[in-house]
Steps between C-alpha positions, in 0.01 A plus 500: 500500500241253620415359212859487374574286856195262439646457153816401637347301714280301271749466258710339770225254616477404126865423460528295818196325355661427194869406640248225710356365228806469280656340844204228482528430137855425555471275755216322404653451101889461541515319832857312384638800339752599785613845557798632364664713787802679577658454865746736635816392700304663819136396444594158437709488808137544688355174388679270741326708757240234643752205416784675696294558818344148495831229503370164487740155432525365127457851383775577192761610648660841284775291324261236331258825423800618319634200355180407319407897396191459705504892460426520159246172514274739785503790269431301232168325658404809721182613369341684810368765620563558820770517756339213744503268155796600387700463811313165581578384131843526574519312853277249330821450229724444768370286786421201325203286652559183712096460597245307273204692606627851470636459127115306465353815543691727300462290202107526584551875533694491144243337340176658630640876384634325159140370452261759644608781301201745670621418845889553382384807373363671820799354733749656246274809509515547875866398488566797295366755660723339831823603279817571607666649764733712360885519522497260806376182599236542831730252663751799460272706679387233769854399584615844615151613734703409793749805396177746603517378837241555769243753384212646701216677436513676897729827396257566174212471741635747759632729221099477346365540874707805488282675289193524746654755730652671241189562351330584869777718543388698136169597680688628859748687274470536166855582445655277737310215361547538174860527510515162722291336236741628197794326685370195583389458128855635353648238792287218352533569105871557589567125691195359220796492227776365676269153562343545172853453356534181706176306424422627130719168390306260652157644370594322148468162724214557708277670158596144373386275781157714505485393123558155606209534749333621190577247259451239769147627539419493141584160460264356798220688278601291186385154722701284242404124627865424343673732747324452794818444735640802377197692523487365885869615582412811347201607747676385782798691465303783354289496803821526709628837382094670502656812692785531257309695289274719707556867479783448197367768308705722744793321389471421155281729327612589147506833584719504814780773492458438116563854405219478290314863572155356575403734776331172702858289451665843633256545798558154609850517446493766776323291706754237479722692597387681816343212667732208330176298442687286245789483682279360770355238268761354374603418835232311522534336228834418565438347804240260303704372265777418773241318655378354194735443242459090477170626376670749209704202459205268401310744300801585262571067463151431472452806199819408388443152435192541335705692223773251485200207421414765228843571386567170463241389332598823193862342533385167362248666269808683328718186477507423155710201530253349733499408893357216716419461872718309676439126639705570855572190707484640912640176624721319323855585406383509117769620199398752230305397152429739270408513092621794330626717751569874410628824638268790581683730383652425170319595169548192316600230751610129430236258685696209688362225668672347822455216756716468807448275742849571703784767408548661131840551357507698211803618252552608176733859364409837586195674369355163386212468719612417878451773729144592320378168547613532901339846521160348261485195781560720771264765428205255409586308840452826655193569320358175600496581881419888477223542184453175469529549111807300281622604193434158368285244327500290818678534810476270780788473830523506864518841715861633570703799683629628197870670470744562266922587433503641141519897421782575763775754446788626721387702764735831479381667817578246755831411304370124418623299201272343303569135622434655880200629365372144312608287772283725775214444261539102478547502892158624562338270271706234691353646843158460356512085437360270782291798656118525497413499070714305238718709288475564118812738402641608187884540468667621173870408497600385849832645621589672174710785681788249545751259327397157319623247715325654822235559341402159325594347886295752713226541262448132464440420865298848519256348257484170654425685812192680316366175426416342862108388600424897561665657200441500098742674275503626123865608457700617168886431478723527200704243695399185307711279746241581743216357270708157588599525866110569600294318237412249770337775656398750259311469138702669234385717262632766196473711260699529181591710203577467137751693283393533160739662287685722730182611662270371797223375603366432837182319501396483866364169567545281791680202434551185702902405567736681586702760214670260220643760318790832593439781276648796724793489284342447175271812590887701512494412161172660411579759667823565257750436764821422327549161346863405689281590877253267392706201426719530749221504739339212384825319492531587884185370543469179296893436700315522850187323451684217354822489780337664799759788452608842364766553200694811524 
């Protein structure tokens, strides 16, 4: 039996061994090849955890993280390890940077781990064994400690004090004693469970801040020149929390109430439960991390960060279509100029190159190219102020508050219409113009939930109001007579589409002007729409474009 537990043993020190060194020949060979991971509904929903607890002005707000599918561009660039990176990854992607320095830095970060693969190596190393938290975010756990209320150590004291007469009380009478001592320990195991029960969810949390402490530690031994602030915020916070994980074997041994037979685990188990001694040091611990959660707070963002530098510097070794950094202008109201713009996530994306030095009116038919080229400028603006990485040959413009009207739908639970719903969006981009940071926004078919005339008239001075000293716009409109009414104001810009024999084809390219051509009606055609529907459309039309009104 001995030998057959020291093989099992052995054979698991080898494996671990060789899992390690796989691990390090992975990361130290296919840094850029990003992980390929599933997310369910409920795990993803954890990720927001440090951005939701940590609100700060400019952030995305949810419906320009929706309209631009920000969703699927984090999952698609999320290449950590951890739950600090991972969660920091994701409030990096949506509070976009308004200070020089701190965007400085990360790009310094970025390209120290992209060029000192050694270095990367042992980061990603200690990053890894950090891992995840589980189900739940620790913000999860953090947010509800106040829901344990006041907890003292004073009645587990008394209870443990109890056991001194008991025990004098064995030696006057035996039998007497004895029985005493039996009922105080049934009394004890019997109240252990019921606050066993209550803390056992927030043990998840506090095994992961004692792994932060950890990882934090591990770090400061690296003494990386490159990350010396980091390392410094590290040991001071690190420092801070000392205490935290005194005695936290009691608590979060392996083999606590594991079930797992070994006579020790069961003998301490016992223990545990007739003098509460982990009960007792987790209220300690408890009343620590009240006291000290800005410094839990700083280790996970400090970690964290550390893997987003290394993430993103894997994202733009896996962009085959290339990336640049981006020339940001802090203090001048400066357009947008960029060569050969593309979108993350499409396999075989059109490059477009655009300069705009005031408002951008696009238009062109459906599915020719409009709304991807809002969500490619949108996203890469984004990029520009979070990784600091654009999709791009060459990307230069000023800092923005970036927001957006495009993806919306009718919202059936409150009972609003669709046009309730768009013109709620455009208000709070209107709320946002003349306050602290200019405005870049992104709107896909202003006012499209109601009738022509209104439209053309309200959308018009919308769009002129998107325009002022604080506010740049890229908008797309299948209303061509807006192209006219605002091209004092706005650059115009399309796409177009050729049929070619009955079929067709949609090349994608930005085009200065505004749309020359109407092929929604030819495309009825192509579609095999019957030949008397077609003409009499187009005789409709052709009647109203020439005498400003509609033939019955």
């Amino acid at each position: 039996m001995v030998v057959f537990v020291g093989v099992l043993l052995a054979k698991g020190v080898y494996d671990a061994q060789q899992d390690k060194k796989k691990l390090i020949s992975h990361l130290r060979h296919k840094y850029g090849e990003l992980q390929k991971r599933e997310y369910r509904p409920e795990q993803y929903a954890t990720i927001s955890g440090y951005f939701s607890k940590h609100p700060e002005e400019g952030q995305l707000d949810d419906i320009t993280w929706n309209d631009l599918n920000m969703d699927d561009v984090f999952k698609s660039l999320n290449d950590t390890y951890s739950s600090a990176g991972e969660e920091i990854l994701y409030d990096t992607l949506r509070t976009p940077c308004f200070e020089e320095e701190v965007l400085a830095h990360r790009e310094e970060l970025i390209q120290y781990v992209s060029n000192h693969t050694e270095e990367r190596v042992r980061l990603q190393l200690i990053l890894c064994e950090l891992g995840r938290t589980g189900r739940f975010s620790m913000y999860n756990y953090l947010e509800h400690l106040d829901l344990l209320g006041d907890r003292s150590n004073v009645k587990h004291w008394i209870l443990n004090l109890c056991y001194i007469p008991c025990v004098v009380f064995c030696v006057l009478n035996p039998a007497y004693g004895v029985l005493s001592l039996v009922a105080l320990m049934l009394y004890n195991i019997l109240s252990y469970f019921k606050e066993k029960n209550e803390i056992d969810p927030y043990i998840t949390s506090f095994a992961y801040i004692m792994r932060l402490q950890a990882a934090a530690g591990k770090v400061e031994r690296l003494n990386i020149k490159a990350i010396a602030e980091e390392t410094a915020v590290l040991r001071e916070h690190r420092k801070q929390l000392g205490r935290f994980r005194r005695g936290s074997f009691w608590l979060m041994s392996a083999g606590r109430m594991s079930g797992s037979g070994n006579p020790l685990d069961i003998l301490l188990d016992y223990f545990r439960m007739a003098c509460h001694i982990d009960l007792m040091k987790f209220n300690s611990m408890l009343t620590q991390v009240r006291e000290r959660i800005a410094d839990v707070d700083m280790l996970f963002f400090t970690l964290g960060s550390l893997e987003t530098a290394i993430t993103i510097g894997a994202y733009r070794n896996s962009l085959k279509g290339g990336c640049c950094v981006p020339s940001l202008v802090f203090d001048d109201d400066r357009g947008i100029c960029a060569d050969n713009l593309y979108h993350p996530l499409l396999a075989n994306p059109v490059k477009n190159s655009i300069k705009a030095d005031r408002g951008v009116l696009l238009t062109g038919s459906n599915a020719s190219g409009k709304s991807t080229f809002l969500k490619t400028a949108a996203i890469n603006a984004v990029f520009a102020q979070t990784i600091h990485t654009v999709l791009a040959d060459s990307y230069e413009g000023g800092v923005y508050q970036i927001c957006s009207s495009m993806a919306l739908r009718d919202d059936i639970a409150s009972g609003e219409s669709y046009y309730m719903v768009e013109i709620r969006a455009i208000k709070r981009i209107l709320d946002l113009i003349g306050k602290e940071r200019r405005v870049l926004c992104f709107v896909d078919e202003v006012l499209r939930g109601t009738n022509t005339v209104e439209r053309i008239a309200a959308g018009a001075e919308i769009l002129l109001s998107l325009t002022s000293a604080h506010a740049m716009c890229f908008a797309a409109t299948h209303d061509v007579e807006l192209t006219g009414l605002l091209e004092k104001y706005y650059d115009n810009y399309h796409f177009e589409e050729e049929i070619v024999e009955n079929d067709i084809y949609f090349n994608y390219r930005l085009m200065k002007g505004k749309a020359a051509t109407r092929n929604a009606i030819r495309l009825l055609s192509v579609m095999g729409y019957q030949k008397e529907i077609i003409e009499n459309a187009e005789r409709r039309a052709e009647s109203f474009m020439q005498e400003g009104k509609w033939i019955e």
